[in-house]
C-alpha positions as CSV (number, residue, x, y, z in Angstrom):
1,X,20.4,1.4,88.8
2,X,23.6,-0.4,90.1
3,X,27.0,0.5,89.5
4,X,28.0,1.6,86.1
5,X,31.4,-0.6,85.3
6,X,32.7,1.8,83.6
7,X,33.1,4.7,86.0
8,X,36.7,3.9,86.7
9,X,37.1,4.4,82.9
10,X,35.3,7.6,82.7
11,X,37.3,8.9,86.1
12,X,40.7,8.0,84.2
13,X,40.0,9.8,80.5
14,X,38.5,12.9,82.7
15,X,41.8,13.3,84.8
16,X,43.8,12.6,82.0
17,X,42.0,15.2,79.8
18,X,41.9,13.4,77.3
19,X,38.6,14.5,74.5
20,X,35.9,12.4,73.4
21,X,32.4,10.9,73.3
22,X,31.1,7.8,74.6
23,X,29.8,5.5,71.7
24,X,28.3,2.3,70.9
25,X,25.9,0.1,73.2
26,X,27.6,2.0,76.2
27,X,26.2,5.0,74.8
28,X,23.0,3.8,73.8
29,X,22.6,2.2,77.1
30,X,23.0,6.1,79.2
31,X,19.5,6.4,77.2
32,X,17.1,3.8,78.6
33,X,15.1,4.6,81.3
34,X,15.9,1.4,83.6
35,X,18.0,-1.4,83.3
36,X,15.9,-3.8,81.5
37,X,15.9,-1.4,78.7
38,X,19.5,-1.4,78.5
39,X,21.6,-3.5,75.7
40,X,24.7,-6.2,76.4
41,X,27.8,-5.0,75.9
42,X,31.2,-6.3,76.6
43,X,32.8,-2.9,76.4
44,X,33.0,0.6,75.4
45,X,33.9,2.7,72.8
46,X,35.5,5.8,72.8
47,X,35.4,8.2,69.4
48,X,38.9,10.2,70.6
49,X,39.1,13.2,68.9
50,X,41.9,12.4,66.1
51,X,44.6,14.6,66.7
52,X,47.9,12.5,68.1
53,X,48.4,14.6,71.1
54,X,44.7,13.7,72.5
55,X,45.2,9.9,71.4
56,X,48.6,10.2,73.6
57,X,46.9,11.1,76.3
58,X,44.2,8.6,76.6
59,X,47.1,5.9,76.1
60,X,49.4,7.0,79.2
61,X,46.7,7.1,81.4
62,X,45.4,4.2,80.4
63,X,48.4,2.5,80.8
64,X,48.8,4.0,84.0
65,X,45.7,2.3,85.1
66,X,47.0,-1.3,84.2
67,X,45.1,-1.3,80.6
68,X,47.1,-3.7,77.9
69,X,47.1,-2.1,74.5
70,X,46.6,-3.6,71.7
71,X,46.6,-2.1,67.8
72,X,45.6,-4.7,65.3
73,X,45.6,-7.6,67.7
74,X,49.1,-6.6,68.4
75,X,50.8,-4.9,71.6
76,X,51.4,-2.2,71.3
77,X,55.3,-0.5,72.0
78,X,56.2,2.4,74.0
79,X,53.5,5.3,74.4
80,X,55.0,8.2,72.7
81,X,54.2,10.9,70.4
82,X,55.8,8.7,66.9
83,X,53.6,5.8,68.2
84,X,50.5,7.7,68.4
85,X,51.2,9.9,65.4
86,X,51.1,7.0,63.5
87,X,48.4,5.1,64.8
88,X,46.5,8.6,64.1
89,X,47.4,8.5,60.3
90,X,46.2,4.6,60.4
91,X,42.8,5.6,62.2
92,X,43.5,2.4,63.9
93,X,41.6,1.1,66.8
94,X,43.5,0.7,70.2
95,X,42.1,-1.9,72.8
96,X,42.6,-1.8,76.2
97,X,42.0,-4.5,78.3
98,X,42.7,-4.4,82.0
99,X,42.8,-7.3,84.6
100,X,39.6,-6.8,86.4
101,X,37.8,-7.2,83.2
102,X,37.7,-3.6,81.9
103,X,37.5,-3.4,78.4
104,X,37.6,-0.4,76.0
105,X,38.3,0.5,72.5
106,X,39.7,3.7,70.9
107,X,38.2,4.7,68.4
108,X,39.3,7.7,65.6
109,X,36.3,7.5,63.5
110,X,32.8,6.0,63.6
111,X,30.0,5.7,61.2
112,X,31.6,7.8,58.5
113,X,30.5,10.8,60.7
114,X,33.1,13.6,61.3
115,X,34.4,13.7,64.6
116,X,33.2,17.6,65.0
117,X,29.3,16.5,64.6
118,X,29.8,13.8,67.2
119,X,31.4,16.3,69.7
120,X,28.7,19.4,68.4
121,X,25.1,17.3,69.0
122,X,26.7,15.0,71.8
123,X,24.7,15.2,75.5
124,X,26.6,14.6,79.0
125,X,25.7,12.1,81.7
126,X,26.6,11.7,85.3
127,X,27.6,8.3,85.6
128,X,29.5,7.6,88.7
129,X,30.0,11.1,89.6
130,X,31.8,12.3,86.3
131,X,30.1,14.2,83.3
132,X,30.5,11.9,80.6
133,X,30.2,13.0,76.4
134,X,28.0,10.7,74.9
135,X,26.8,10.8,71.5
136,X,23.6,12.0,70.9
137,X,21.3,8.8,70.2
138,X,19.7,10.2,66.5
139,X,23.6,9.8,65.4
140,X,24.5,6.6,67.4
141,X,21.7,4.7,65.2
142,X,22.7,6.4,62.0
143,X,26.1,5.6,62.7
144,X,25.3,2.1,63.4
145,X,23.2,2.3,60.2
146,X,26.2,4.0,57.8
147,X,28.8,0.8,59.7
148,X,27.2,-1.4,57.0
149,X,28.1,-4.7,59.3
150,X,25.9,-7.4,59.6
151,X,25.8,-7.6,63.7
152,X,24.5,-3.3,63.3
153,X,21.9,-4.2,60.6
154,X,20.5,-7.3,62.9
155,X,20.5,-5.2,66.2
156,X,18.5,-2.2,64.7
157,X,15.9,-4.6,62.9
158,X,15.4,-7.0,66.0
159,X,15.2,-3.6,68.7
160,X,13.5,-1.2,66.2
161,X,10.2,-0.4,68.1
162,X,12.6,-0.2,71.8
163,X,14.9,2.2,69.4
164,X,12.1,4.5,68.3
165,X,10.6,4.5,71.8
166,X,14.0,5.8,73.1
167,X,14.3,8.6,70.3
168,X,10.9,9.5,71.1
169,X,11.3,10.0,74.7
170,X,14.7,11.4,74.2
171,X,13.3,14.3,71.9
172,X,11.2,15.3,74.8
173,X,13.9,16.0,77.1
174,X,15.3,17.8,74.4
175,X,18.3,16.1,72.6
């Protein structure tokens, strides 16, 4: 399998402590067992745990690494503790967008699952030399079941039978 373009990501949240598990198609993707079985994705999520010190983290060293914030399709002002206190009580979602096309969003809640249960069942992956938190699959399609959006409800009824192949032979490593 080639290059994972999102190791750089990982590397950064790691040294900058910062808590969370992978999400999304990203996540999805760490479960297929080549790359034809994995899913297009133009970025990747992050589920931060949603306390304002841990989303202050992941935005300094994100900035650090060149990222452009965005809240709301807006830039977002200095990184400090008000700023990410308040995007905290918003649960909004920060995007960071970097100039060599690294994209990733920040997320505070997905699938109207608690944080704690996505942390408590999630699995870890070496991808590109850093143990990465991803979601355990069973709550990735449930949570892309709970989303209620159109574009979730077309991907699990058009990959349904790849999706139940990949729980199946997930369960037998032992989720």
């Amino acid at each position: 399998m080639g290059a994972n373009p999102y190791g750089d990501l990982f590397r950064i949240l790691k040294k900058g402590g910062v808590e969370y598990v992978l999400i999304g198609l990203s996540a999805v993707n760490c479960y297929a067992d080549d790359p034809e079985g994995m899913f297009s994705t133009g970025d990747a999520d992050a589920l931060l745990r949603p306390v304002s010190s841990n989303l202050l983290r992941a935005l300094r060293c994100l900035s650090r690494a060149g990222f452009r914030l965005e809240a709301g399709g807006e830039p977002i002002g200095p990184v400090d503790a008000l700023l990410a206190r308040r995007l905290v009580e918003h649960r909004a979602v920060v995007r960071g967008f970097r100039e060599d096309g690294l994209k990733v969003d920040l997320v505070l809640e997905a699938g109207g699952i608690p944080y704690t249960e996505w942390s408590g069942s999630r699995r870890h992956f070496k991808i590109e030399g850093v143990r990465v938190p991803v979601g355990a699959l069973p709550v990735l399609i449930r949570a892309k079941e709970n989303a209620g959006r159109d574009k979730d409800r077309k991907f699990l009824a058009f990959y349904k039978t790849e999706l139940a192949e990949m729980l199946r032979r997930a369960g037998r490593r032992r989720l």
